[in-house]
C-alpha positions in Angstrom: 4.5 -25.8 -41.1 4.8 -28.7 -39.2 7.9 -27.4 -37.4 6.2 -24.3 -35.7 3.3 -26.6 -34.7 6.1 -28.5 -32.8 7.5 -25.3 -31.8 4.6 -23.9 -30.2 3.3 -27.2 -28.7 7.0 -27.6 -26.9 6.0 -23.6 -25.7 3.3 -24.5 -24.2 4.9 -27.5 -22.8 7.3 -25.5 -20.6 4.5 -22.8 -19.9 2.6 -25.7 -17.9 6.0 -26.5 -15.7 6.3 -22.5 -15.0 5.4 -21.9 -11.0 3.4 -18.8 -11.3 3.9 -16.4 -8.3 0.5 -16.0 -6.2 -0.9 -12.6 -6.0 0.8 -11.2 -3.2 4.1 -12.6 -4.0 3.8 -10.0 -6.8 2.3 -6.9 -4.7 5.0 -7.9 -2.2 7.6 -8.1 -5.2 6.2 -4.6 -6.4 6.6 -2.5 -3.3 9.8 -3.8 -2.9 11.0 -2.6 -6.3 9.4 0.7 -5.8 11.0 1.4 -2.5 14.4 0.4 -3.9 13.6 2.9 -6.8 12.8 5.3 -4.2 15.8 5.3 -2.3 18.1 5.2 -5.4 17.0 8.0 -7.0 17.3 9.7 -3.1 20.6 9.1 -3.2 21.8 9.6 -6.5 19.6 13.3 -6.3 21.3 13.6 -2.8 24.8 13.3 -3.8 24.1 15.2 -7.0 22.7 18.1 -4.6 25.6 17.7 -2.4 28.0 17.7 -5.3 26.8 20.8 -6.9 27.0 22.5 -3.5 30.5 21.8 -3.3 31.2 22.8 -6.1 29.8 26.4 -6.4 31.5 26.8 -2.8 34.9 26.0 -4.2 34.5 27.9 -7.4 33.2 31.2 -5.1 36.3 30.6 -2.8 38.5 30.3 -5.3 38.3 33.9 -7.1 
């Protein structure tokens, strides 16, 4: 028992050192994750819709 007391006191030890990120670190930090999520799954649905394009055309052309 005693060595999960010393466990959790040493967690909460390096809790207190943590630098928490202010409020608008995180909004800012948020957006910026969205956006990137945004744009890659533009891409990848771009290049997927490009792909398949190509595709039928050769398949059409070919017979």
């Amino acid at each position: 028992m005693n060595t999960i007391t010393t466990y959790f006191k040493g967690v909460w030890s390096e809790l207190k050192k943590v630098t928490w990120p202010t409020r608008t670190e995180v909004i800012n930090h948020t957006i910026i994750v969205i956006v990137s999520a945004a744009v890659a799954v533009a891409v990848t649905a771009g290049a997927d819709y490009g792909l398949s394009r190509l595709i039928k055309f050769i398949i059409q052309n070919k017979s």
